[in-house]
C-alpha positions in Angstrom: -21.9 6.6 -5.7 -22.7 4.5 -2.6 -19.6 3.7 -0.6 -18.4 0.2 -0.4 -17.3 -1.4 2.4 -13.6 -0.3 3.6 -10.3 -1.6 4.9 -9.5 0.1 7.5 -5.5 0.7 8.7 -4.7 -1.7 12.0 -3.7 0.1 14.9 -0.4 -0.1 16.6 -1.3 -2.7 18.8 -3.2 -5.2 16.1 -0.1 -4.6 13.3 0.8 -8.7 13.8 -3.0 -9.4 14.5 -4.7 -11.8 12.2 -6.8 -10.8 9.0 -9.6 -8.4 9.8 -12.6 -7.0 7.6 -14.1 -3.9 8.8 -16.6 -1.3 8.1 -16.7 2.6 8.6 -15.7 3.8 11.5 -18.9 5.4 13.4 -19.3 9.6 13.1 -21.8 11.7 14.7 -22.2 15.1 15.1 -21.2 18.5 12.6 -18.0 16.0 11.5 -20.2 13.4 10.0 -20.9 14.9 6.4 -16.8 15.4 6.2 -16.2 12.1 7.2 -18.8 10.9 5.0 -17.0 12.3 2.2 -13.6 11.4 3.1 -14.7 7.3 3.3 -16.2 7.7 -0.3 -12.8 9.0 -1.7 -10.6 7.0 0.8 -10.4 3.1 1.7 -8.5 3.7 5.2 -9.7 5.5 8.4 -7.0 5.3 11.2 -7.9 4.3 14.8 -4.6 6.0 15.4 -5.7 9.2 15.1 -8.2 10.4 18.2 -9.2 13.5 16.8 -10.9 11.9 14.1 -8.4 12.4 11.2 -8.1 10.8 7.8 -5.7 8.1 7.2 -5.9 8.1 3.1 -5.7 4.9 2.6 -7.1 4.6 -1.2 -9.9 5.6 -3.3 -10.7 7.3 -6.4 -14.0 7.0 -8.4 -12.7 4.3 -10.7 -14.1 0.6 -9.6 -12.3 -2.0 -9.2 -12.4 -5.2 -10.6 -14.5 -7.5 -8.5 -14.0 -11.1 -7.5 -16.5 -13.7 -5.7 -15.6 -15.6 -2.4 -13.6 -18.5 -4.7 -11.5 -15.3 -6.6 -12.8 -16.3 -9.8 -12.2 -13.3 -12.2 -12.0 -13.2 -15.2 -8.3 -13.2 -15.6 -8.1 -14.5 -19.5 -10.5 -10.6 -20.6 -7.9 -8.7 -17.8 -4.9 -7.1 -19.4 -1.8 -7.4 -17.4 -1.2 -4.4 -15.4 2.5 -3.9 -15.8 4.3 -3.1 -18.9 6.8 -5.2 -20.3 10.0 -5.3 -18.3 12.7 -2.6 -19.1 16.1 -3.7 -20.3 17.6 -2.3 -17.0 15.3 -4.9 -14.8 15.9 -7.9 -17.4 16.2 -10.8 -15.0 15.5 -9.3 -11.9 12.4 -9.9 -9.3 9.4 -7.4 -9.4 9.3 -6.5 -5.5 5.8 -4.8 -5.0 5.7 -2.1 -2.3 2.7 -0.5 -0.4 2.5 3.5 0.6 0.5 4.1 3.6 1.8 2.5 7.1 4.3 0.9 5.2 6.6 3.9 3.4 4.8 6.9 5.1 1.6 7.8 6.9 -0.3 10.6 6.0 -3.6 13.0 7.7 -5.6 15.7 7.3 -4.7 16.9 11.1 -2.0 19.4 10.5 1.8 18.1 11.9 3.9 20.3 12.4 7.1 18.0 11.6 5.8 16.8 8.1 8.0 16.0 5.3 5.5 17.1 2.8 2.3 18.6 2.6 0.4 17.3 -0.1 -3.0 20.0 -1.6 -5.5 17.5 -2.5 -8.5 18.6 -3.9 -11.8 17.0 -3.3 -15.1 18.9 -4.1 -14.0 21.6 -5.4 -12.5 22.2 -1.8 -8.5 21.9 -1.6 -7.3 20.0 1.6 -3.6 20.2 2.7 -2.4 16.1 3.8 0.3 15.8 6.3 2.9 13.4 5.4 5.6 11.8 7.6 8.4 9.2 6.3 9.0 6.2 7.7 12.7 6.2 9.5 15.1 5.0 6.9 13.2 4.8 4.0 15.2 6.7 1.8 17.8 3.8 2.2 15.7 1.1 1.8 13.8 2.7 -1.6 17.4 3.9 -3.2 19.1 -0.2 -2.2 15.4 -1.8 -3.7 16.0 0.4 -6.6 19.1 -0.6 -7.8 18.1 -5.0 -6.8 14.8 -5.3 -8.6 12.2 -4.1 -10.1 10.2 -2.4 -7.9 6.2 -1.4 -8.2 4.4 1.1 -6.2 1.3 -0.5 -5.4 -1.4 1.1 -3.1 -5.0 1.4 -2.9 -4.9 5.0 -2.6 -6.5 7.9 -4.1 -3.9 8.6 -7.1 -4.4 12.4 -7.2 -2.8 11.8 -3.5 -0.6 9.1 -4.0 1.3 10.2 -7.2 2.4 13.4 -5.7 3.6 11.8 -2.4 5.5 9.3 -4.5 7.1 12.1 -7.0 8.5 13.5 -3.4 9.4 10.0 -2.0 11.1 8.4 -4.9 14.5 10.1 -5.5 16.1 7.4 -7.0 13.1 6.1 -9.9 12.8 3.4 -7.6 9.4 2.8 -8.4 9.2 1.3 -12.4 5.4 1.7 -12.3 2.8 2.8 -9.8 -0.6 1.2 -9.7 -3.5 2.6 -7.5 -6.9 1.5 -5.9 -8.3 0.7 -9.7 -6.2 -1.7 -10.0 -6.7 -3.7 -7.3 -9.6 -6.1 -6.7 -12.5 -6.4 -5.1 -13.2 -9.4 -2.5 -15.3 -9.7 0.2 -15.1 -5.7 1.2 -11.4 -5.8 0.9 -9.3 -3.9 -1.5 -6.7 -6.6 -2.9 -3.5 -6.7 -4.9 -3.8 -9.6 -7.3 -0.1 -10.4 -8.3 -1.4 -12.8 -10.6 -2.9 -9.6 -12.7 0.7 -7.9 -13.2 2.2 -10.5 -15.7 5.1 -11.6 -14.2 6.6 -14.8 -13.3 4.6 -15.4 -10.1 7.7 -17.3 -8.4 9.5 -14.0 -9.0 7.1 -11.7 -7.3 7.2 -10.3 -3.8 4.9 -7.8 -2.2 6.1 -5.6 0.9 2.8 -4.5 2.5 1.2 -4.1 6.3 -2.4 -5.3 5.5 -2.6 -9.1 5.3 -6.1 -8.4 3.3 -4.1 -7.2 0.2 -2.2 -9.7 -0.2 -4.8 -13.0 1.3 -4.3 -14.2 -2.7 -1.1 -14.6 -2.2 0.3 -14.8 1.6 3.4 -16.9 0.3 4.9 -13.9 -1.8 4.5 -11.4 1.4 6.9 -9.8 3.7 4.5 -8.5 6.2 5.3 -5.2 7.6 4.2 -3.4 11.1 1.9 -0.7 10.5 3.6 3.1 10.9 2.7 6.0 12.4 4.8 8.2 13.9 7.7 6.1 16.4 11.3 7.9 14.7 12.8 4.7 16.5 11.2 2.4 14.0 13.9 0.6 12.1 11.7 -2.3 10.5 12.8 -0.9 6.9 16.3 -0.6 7.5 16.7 -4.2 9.2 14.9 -5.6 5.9 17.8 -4.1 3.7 20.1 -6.9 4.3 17.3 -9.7 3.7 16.2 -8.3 0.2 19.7 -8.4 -0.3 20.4 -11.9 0.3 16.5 -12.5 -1.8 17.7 -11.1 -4.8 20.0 -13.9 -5.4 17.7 -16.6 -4.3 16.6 -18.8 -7.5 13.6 -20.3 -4.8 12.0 -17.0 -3.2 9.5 -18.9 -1.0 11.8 -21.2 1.1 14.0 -18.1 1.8 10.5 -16.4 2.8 9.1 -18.9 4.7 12.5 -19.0 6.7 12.1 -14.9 7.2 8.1 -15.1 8.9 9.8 -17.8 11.2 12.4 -15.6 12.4 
């Protein structure tokens, strides 16, 4: 299967930078047929990691649905992606929540601090992916748990992300977990389309660090720095108190309008 075009994960320095589209990152050498490999399975490379290492960022061999320049799909032959909502979540907001840079970041470069260590098998070969948490995450995950309904929703490689989320989610934050199949594709972009989940749109927020998954709908965002490995980061912590006061809010987009101005 030829590879599409990727997203690849902003560095440190271009986390607040505007909306990029980028290709594969450029191999040479005895690395190249690894690499090659690793960008067919995974959406995101990080420029973060010097040596070369993976940031898996997405990818399995389903293919996602794809959309032209004017996001015309097909919604009305699309079945919603979500279930109906559980009893517990009657009349809450559906708060949408990325993986990688936002929640964790993961790489096949071995770390010796990682939370988990995740065997993923590609080609018959088993790899072992290094994961660190974000600082405070198990906080902000339980406190989202109990104040909406939440939905994991990353364009990763499932037989990657699914493990890393059974570690991650303590609580059965996460109500539902949709991967890189369910997203869209739009103009070499891997793309969360809200409007595919079926639910109230004016209810929906998505918590992510890539402005390209969310360019349908920038109004419904929280934008998030992209993570690596800084133990001082408190950006998921300091949100706690502002989902707080959003899960009471009957108008979500005056309230986050008035948090992207801060």
């Amino acid at each position: 299967m030829d590879s599409p075009s990727i997203i690849t994960q902003v560095s440190k320095e271009e986390a607040n930078s505007p909306l990029r589209e980028k290709g594969p990152l450029p191999v040479s050498g005895k690395k190249s047929h690894r690499h090659g490999l690793l960008r067919a399975l995974f959406c995101c490379i990080s420029k973060a990691e010097d040596d070369g290492g993976q940031t898996l960022g997405g990818g399995d061999n389903n293919t996602p649905l794809l959309v032209d320049g004017k996001n015309n799909s097909n919604k009305s032959a699309v079945k919603h992606l979500l279930p109906e909502v559980k009893v517990q979540d009657t009349g809450k907001k559906c708060v949408v929540i990325d993986l990688d840079e936002t929640l964790v970041h993961s790489s096949f470069k071995p770390v010796n601090n990682a939370d988990f260590i995740i065997p993923v098998e590609i080609d018959g070969t088993t790899h072992q992916v290094y994961v660190l948490k974000r600082p405070h995450v198990d906080e902000f995950l339980r406190r989202m748990g109990e104040l909406f309904e939440c939905v994991l929703f990353t364009a990763s490689l499932s037989k990657y992300a699914d493990p890393v989320a059974d570690l991650l989610d303590k609580w059965g934050a996460f109500r539902c977990r949709l991967f890189r199949e369910s997203c869209v594709f739009h103009r070499g972009n891997y793309v969360k389309d809200l409007s595919r989940l079926g639910r109230d749109i004016n209810k929906l927020i998505i918590v992510d660090n890539s402005p390209a998954s969310y360019i349908f709908h920038p109004n419904n965002a929280v934008p998030i720095a992209s993570w690596f490995d800084d133990m001082s980061d408190t950006e998921l912590l300091d949100l706690i108190p502002f989902f707080e006061r959003l899960s009471k809010e009957e108008d979500i987009y005056a309230l986050l309008q008035e948090h992207k101005s801060s």
